[in-house]
C-alpha positions in Angstrom: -18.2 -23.7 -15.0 -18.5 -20.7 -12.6 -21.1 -18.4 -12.5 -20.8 -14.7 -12.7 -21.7 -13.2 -9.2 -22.2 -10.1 -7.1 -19.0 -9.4 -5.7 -18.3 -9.1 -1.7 -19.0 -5.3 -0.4 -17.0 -3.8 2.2 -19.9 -4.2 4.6 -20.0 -7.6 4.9 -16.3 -8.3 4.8 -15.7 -6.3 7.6 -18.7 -7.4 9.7 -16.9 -11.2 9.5 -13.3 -9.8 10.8 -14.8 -8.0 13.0 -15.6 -11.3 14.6 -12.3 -13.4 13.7 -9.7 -10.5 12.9 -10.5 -7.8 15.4 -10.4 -9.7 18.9 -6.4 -11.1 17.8 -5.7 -7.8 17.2 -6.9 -6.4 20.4 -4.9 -9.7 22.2 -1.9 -8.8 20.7 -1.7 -5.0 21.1 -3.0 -5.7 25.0 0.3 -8.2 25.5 2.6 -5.3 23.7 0.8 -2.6 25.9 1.5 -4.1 29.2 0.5 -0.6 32.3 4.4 -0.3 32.4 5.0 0.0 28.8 2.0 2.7 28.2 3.1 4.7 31.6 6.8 4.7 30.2 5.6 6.2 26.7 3.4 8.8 28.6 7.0 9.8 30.8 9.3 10.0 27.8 6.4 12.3 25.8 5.7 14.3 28.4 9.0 15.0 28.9 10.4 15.4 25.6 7.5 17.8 25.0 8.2 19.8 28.1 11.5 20.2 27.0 11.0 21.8 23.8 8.1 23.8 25.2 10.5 25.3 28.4 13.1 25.3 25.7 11.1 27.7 23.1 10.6 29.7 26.7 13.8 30.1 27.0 15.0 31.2 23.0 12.2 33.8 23.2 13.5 35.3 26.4 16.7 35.0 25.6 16.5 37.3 22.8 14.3 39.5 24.8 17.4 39.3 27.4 19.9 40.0 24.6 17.9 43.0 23.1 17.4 44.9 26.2 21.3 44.1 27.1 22.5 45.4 23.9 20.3 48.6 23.6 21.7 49.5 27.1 24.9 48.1 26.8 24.9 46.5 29.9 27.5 43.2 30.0 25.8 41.8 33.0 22.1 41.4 31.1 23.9 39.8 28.1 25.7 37.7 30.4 22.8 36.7 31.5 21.5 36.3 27.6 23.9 33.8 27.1 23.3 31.9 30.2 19.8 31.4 29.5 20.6 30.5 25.9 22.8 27.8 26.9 19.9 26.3 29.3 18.2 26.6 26.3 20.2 24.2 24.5 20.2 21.8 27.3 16.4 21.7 27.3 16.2 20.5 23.5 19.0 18.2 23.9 17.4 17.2 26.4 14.3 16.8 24.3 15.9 15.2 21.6 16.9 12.5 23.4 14.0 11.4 25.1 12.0 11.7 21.5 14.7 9.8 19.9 14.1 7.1 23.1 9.9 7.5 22.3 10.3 6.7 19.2 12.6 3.8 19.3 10.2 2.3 22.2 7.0 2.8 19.7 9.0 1.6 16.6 9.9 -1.7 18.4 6.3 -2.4 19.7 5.0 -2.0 16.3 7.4 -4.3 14.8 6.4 -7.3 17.8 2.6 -6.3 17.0 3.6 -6.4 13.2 5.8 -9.8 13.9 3.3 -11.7 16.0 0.0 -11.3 13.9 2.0 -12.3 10.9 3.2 -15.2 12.2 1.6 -16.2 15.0 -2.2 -15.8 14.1 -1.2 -15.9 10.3 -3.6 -12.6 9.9 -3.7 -12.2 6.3 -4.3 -16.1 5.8 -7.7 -15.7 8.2 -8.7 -12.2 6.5 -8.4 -13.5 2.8 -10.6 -16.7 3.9 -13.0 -14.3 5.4 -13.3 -12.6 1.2 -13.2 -16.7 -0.5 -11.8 -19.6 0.2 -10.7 -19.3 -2.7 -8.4 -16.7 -2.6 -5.3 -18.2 -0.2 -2.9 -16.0 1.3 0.8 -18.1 1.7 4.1 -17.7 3.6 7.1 -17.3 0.9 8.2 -20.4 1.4 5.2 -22.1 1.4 5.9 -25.8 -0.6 2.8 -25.8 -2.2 3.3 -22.4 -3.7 7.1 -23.1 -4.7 5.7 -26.3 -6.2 3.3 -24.5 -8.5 5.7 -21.8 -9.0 7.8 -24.2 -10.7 5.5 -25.6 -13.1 5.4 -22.2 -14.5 7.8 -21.5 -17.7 8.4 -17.9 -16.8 8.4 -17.7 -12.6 9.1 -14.0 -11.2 9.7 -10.6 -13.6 10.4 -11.0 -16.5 11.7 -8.2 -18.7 8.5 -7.7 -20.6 6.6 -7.4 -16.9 9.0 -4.2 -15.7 8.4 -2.9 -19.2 4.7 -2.8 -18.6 5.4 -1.3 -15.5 7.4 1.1 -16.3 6.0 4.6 -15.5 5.3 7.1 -18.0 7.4 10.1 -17.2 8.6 14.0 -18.9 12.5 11.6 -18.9 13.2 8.0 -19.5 12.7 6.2 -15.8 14.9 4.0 -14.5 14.2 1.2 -12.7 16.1 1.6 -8.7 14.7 -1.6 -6.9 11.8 -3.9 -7.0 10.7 -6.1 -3.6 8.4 -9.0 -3.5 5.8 -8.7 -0.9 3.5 -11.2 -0.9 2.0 -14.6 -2.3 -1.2 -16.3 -2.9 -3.2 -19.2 -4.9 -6.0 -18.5 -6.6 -8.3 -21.8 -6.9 -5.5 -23.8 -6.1 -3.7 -23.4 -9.4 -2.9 -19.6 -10.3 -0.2 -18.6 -8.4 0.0 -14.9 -7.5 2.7 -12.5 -6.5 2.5 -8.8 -5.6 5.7 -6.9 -6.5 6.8 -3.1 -5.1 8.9 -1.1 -7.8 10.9 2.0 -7.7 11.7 4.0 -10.3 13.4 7.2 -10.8 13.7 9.9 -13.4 15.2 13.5 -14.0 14.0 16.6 -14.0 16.4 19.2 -15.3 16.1 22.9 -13.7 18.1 25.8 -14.7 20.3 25.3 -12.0 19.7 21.8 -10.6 18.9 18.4 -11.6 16.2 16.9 -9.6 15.4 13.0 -9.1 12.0 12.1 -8.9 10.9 9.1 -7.1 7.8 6.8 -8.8 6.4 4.4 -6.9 4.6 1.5 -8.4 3.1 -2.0 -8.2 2.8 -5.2 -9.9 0.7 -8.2 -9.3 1.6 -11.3 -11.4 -1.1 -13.8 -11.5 0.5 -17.0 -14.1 -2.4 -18.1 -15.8 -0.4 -21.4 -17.7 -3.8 -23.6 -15.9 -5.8 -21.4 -18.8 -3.7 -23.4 -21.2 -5.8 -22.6 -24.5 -8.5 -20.6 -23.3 -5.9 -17.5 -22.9 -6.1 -14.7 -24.7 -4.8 -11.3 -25.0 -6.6 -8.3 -23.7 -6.5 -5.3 -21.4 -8.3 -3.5 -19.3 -7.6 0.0 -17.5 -9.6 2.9 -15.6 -6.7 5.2 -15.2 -6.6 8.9 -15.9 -7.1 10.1 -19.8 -4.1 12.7 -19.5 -0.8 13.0 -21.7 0.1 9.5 -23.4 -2.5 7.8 -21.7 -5.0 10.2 -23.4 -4.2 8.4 -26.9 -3.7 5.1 -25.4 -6.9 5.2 -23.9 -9.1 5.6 -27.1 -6.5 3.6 -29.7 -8.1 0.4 -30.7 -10.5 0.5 -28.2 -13.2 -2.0 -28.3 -17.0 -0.8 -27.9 -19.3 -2.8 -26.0 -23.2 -2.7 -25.0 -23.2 -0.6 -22.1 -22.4 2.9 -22.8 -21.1 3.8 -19.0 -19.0 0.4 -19.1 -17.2 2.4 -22.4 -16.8 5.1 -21.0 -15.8 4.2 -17.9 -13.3 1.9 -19.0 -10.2 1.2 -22.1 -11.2 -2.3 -23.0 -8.2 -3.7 -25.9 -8.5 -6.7 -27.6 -7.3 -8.9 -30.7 -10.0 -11.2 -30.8 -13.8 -9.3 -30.3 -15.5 -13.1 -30.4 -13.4 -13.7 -26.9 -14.0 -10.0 -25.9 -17.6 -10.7 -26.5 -17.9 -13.6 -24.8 -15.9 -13.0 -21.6 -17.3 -9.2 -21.2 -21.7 -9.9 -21.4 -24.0 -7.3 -20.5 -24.3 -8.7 -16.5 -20.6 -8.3 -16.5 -19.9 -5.4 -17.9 -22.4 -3.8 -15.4 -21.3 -5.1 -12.4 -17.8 -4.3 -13.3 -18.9 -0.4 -13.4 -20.3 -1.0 -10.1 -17.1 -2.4 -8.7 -15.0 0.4 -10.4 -17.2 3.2 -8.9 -17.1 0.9 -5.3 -13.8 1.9 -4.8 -14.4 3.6 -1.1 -12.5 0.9 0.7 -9.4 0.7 -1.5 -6.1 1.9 -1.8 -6.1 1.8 -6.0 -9.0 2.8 -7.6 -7.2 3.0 -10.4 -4.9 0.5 -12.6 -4.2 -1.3 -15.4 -4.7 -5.2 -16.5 -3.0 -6.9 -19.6 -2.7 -10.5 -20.6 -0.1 -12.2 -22.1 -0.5 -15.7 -23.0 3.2 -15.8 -24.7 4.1 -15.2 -21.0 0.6 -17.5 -19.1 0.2 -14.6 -17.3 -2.2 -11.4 -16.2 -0.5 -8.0 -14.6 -2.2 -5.4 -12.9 -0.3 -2.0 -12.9 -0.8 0.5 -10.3 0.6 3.2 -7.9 2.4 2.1 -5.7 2.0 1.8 -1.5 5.0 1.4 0.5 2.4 -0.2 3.3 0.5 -2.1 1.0 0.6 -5.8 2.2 2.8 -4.7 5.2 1.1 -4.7 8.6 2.2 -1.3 9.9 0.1 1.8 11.5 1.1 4.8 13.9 1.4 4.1 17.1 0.7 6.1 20.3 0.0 5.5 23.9 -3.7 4.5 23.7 -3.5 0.5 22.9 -7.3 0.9 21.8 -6.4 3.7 19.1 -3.4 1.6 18.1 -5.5 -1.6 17.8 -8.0 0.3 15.8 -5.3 1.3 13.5 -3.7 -2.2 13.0 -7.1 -3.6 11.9 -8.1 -0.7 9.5 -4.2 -0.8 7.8 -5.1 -5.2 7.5 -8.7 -4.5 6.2 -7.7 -2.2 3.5 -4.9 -3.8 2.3 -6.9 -7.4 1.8 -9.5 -5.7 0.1 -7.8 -3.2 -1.5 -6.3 -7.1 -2.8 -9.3 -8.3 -3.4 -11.0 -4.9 -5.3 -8.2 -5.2 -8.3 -8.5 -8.8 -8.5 -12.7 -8.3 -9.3 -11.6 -7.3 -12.6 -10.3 -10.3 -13.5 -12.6 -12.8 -11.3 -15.8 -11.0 -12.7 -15.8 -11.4 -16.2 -14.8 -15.3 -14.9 -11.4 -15.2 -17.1 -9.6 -17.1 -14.4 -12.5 -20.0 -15.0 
């Protein structure tokens, strides 16, 4: 039987990768930045951006040029008008061409950065181990994943997962596309999988139809280890506006600490479990997590079981770099290495912040 614990703070997660995460970051961004890579960047941005500076120059004297030629209707100035326009032109093609070039050389150093701590130092497997050993981060083909994938009844989405996904917008959504981005296992027997929707609605103007693009994601833990200790509840800090207003207070159930009910919609069909599973220590610490929410992407979401399906879904808006090593990159490796380890920090714990909801109140015992 677990124990109900103080969760991990930002702090101290960070002060571990900064010892086992950091310095293969720095390795990798230092091999990407070799002295003729970063002195080729500087080149190409210094000249595209001279370009469209001398190029600006040469619009704004060119109508000066064109102005003065016209008032006096001398042919010679505006001769002379056009001939600086045209240089004009040659500047920003110029200019687009070299930023085109700067950008295609930052886009493919970011993707061998991306490619090489994925793969090579397996990033996201050494940051997770750094929050629990516990908590294992896995390749999509990883066997032992597949293998407890398949003991599952209902692997993947299911209908009844989009439908709890879907967005609540003025027009029915549609679903567009959904992408799988990531797996773990949870104590060695729940299976996890992070899933990135889009959706898309309507918006009729009086002279246009607009789409609107909704972003949102979907983690799927399978909970079929539970066997009969499942039961069906939901949990959800999310905004009290529109539908979610009425949602929020219907069949809510009350517990002992006043801030926990206020701070959260806690649904239930059996209150002994409810009771149980949510104590006093919990429901505490589980306001403290939900108000710890500095080092997240998603301080807000939505949780539901469903042991018809052995599973438990978190609902939340959706990232497009969530789980995706990215970050912008310039021409100072230090600034870019900073930026890779901050984008692989937030997402783990970001990971690891919606998953307290579940761990604390020790359903996934």
């Amino acid at each position: 039987m677990k124990i109900v614990k103080e969760y991990l703070d930002f702090e101290t997660f960070k002060s571990k990768c900064d010892q086992t995460i950091y310095p293969l970051v720095l390795e990798k961004v230092q091999k990407a930045f070799s002295n003729e890579v970063v002195e080729k960047m500087k080149k190409i941005k210094t000249v595209f951006i001279s370009s469209f500076v001398f190029g600006s120059i040469l619009v704004i004297a060119f109508l000066f040029t064109a102005y003065n030629g016209a008032k006096n209707n001398q042919n010679i100035t505006l001769y002379a008008a056009v001939g600086i326009l045209l240089t004009a032109i040659i500047f920003f093609i110029i200019g687009i061409i070299y930023s085109v070039n700067y950008k295609s050389i930052k886009n493919r150093v970011s993707q061998y950065i991306a490619t090489e701590l994925y793969n090579a130092d397996s990033i996201y497997e050494k940051a997770f181990a750094n929050i629990s050993p516990d908590i294992e981060y896995l390749k999509p083909d990883n066997k032992v994943f597949l293998d407890k994938l398949k003991e599952c009844e209902l692997p993947y989405l299911t209908k009844k997962d989009i439908l709890v996904n879907k967005p609540d917008c003025p027009s029915e959504p549609t679903l567009v596309s959904y992408e799988k981005i990531g797996s773990w296992l949870i104590d060695n027997k729940f299976p996890v999988e992070y899933y990135f929707l889009h959706w898309q609605y309507e918006v009729h103007r009086k002279d246009r139809v607009e789409t609107v693009n909704v972003f949102r994601g979907l983690i799927k833990i399978y909970t079929q280890a539970l066997k009969e200790k499942q039961f069906s509840w939901s949990l959800s800090n999310e905004g009290v506006s529109g539908i979610k207003l009425f949602r929020k207070f219907q069949n809510t159930i009350q517990l002992e600490d006043e801030q926990f009910n206020r701070t959260f919609a806690l649904r239930a069909f059996d209150r002994q479990d409810i009771f149980k599973t949510f104590t006093p220590y919990v429901q505490q610490l589980l306001v403290k997590r939900s108000y710890d929410n500095g080092y997240t992407h998603f301080a807000k979401f939505t949780l539901q079981t469903d042991p018809e399906q052995n599973s438990l879904t978190y609902d939340f808006n959706g990232k497009k770099g969530f789980m995706r090593i990215d970050t912008t990159i310039t021409s100072d490796p230090s600034q870019v290495a900073l930026g890779f380890y901050k984008d692989i920090l937030l997402d783990v714990y970001s990971f690891y912040y919606l998953l307290c909801f579940s761990y604390i109140p020790l359903y996934l015992d």
